[in-house]
C-alpha positions in Angstrom: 40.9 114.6 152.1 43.1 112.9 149.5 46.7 112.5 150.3 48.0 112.4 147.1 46.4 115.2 145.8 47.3 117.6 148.8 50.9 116.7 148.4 50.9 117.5 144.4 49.5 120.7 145.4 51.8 121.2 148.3 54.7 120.5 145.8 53.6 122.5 142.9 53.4 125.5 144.9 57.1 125.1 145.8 57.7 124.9 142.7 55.7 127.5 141.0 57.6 130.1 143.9 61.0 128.7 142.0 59.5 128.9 138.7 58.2 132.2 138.3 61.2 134.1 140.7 63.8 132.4 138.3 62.2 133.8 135.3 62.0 137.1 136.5 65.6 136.8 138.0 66.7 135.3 134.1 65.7 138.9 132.8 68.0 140.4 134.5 71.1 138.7 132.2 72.7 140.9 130.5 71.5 143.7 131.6 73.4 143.4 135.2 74.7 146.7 137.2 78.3 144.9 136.9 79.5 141.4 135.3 80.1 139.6 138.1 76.5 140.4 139.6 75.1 139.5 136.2 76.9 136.0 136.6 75.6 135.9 140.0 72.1 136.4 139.3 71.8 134.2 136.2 73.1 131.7 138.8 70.5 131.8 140.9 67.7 132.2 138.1 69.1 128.9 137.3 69.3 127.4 140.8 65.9 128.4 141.1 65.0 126.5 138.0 66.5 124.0 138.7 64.3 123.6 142.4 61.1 124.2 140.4 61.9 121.3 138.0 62.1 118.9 141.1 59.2 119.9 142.6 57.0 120.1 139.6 58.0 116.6 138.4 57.0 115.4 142.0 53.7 117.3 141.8 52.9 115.7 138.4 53.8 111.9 140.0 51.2 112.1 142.6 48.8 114.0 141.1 48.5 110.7 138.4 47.4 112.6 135.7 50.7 111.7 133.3 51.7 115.5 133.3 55.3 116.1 133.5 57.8 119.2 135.0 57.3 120.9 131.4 54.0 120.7 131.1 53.4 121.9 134.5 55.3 124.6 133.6 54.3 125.7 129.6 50.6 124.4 129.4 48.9 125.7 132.6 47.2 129.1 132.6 47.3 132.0 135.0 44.6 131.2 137.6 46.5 127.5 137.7 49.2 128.5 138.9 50.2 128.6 142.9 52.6 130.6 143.2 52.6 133.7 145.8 52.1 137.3 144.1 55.5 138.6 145.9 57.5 136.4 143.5 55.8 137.8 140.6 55.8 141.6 141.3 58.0 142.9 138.2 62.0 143.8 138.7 61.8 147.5 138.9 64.8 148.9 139.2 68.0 147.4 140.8 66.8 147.7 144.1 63.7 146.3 144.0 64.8 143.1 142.7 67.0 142.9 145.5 64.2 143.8 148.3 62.3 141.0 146.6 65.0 138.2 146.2 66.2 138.7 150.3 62.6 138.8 151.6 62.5 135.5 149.5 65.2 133.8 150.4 65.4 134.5 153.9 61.5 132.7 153.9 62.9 130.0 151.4 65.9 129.0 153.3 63.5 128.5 156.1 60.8 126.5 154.7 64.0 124.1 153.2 65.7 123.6 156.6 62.2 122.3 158.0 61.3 120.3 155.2 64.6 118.4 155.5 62.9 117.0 158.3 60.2 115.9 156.3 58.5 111.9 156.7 58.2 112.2 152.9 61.6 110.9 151.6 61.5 112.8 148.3 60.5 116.3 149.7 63.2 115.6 152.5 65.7 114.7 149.6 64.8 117.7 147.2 64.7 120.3 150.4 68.0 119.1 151.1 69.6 119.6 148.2 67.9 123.1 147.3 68.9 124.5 150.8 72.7 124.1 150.4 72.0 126.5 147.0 69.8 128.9 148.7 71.8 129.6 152.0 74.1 130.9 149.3 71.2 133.1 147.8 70.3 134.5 151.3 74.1 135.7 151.7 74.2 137.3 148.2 70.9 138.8 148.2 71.5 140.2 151.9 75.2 141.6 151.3 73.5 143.4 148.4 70.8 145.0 150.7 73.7 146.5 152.8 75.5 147.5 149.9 73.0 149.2 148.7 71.0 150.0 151.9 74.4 152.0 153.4 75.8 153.3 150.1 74.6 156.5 148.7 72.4 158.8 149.4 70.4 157.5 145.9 70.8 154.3 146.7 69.3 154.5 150.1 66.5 156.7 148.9 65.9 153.5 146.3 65.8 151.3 148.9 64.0 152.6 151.6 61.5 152.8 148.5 61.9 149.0 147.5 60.9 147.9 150.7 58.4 149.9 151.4 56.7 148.7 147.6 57.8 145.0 148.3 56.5 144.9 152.4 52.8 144.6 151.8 53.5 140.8 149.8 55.4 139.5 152.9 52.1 138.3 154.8 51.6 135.8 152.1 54.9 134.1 153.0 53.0 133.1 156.0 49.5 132.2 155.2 48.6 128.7 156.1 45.3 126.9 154.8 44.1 123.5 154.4 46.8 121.8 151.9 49.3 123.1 154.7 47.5 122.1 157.6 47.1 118.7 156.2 50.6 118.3 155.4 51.8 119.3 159.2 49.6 117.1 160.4 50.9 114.2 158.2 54.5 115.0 159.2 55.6 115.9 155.4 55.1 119.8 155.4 56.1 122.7 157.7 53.8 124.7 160.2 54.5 128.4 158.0 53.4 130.3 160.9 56.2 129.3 162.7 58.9 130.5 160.6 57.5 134.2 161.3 59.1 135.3 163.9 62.8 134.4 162.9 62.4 135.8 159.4 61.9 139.1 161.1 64.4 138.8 163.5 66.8 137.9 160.5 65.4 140.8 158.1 65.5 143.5 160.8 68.9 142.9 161.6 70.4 142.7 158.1 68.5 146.3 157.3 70.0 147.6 160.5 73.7 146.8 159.0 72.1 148.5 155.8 70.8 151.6 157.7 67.6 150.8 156.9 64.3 150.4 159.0 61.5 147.8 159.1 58.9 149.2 157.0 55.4 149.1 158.6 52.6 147.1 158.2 49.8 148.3 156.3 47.0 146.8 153.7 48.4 142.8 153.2 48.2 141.0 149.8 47.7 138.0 149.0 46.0 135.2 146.6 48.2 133.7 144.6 48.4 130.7 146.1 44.6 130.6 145.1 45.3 131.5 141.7 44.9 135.2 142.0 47.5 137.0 140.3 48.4 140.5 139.9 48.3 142.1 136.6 52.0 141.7 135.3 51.5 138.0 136.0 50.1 137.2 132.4 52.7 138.8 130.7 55.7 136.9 132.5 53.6 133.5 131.5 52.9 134.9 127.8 56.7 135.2 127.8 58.0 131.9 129.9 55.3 129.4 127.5 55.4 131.2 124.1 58.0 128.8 122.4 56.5 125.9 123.8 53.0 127.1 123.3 53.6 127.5 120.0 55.3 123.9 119.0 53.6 121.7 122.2 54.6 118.4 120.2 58.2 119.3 120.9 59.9 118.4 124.2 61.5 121.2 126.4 
């Protein structure tokens, strides 16, 4: 097992989750339900960013290969990527970019507060800074489930259909494999199995204040982490790298 090269790919997943959720997220500007929300969001597309370019220029230092944050980000292909498919799934409407952004912050937060416990001094350092911005993600994205979840009858209806479409990408979340195992047992990464049980607690009590029920567990997906990426995947990449693909002598 090499050490170095399980925690590049323990840090590049982290940041490929930032990554690709803040580029969807950035879609959204502009195009907001109102102008404070659109200031909001674009906020946290940019947070989000922001997380993936620390992790990503730590995944490209102890991987040795002299690959930096931006080429992590605008050179690799599809099936190099690590990140899991929830992040990906396309905005939808209004309410399922909301079901997607609470299930993943609520996990995000999470995995931030244990890593600040981390032996590693630079995931400790970077999980520490990234969870002061995302425990203000988890409020916004949860006030907006209630909002939406105990609002009208439409968007209810919208809801109960978001989470329903979003639920079957949760498992993922959770998975744990080799890289993670190895990183637990080194004392740098966090036992993801764990942190289960108080995400539900957490999401089934902000859908009760939003009228709305736990969906139930059917057919799980997963893969991404492996590389395995839904559909809609290529087209978010052809959009995120096409500028840089297209002048790679340039600096981004």
């Amino acid at each position: 097992m090499n050490d170095a090269a399980d925690l590049a790919t323990y840090a590049l997943r982290l940041g490929d989750n930032a990554l690709v959720l803040g580029q969807r997220l950035a879609a959204w500007t502009g195009h907001g339900p109102a102008l404070e929300e659109d200031l909001a969001s674009t906020n946290v597309a940019l947070d989000l960013i922001g997380h993936a370019r620390l992790w990503l220029a730590y995944a490209g230092e102890c991987e040795g290969r002299g690959r930096d944050a931006d080429c992590l980000a605008f050179t690799r292909d599809a099936r190099a990527f690590t990140n899991v498919l929830l992040v990906e799934r396309p905005n939808g409407d209004y309410a399922q970019t909301i079901v997607r952004q609470f299930f993943f912050d609520a996990w995000h937060l999470l995995v931030l507060r244990a890593l600040r416990a981390s032996r590693d001094a630079r995931v400790a350092a970077i999980a520490e800074k990234a969870a002061l911005e995302v425990t203000y993600h988890v409020k916004r994205s949860g006030d907006w489930v209630i909002r939406l979840g105990d609002g009208t009858d439409e968007s209810h209806a919208r809801m109960r259909t978001a989470l329903d479409d979003a639920w079957p990408y949760t498992a993922e979340l959770f998975a744990m494999d080799g890289i993670d195992d190895a990183m637990v047992a080194c004392g740098i990464g966090c036992d993801l199995a764990t942190l289960r049980a108080p995400w539900h607690t957490y999401v089934e009590a902000v859908l009760a204040d939003a009228t709305l029920s736990m969906p139930v567990d059917g057919v799980m997906h997963g893969g991404g982490r492996a590389g395995r990426h839904t559909e809609s995947f290529s087209y978010l990449l052809a959009e995120m790298q096409s500028v840089a693909r297209c002048v790679p002598a340039e600096r981004w």
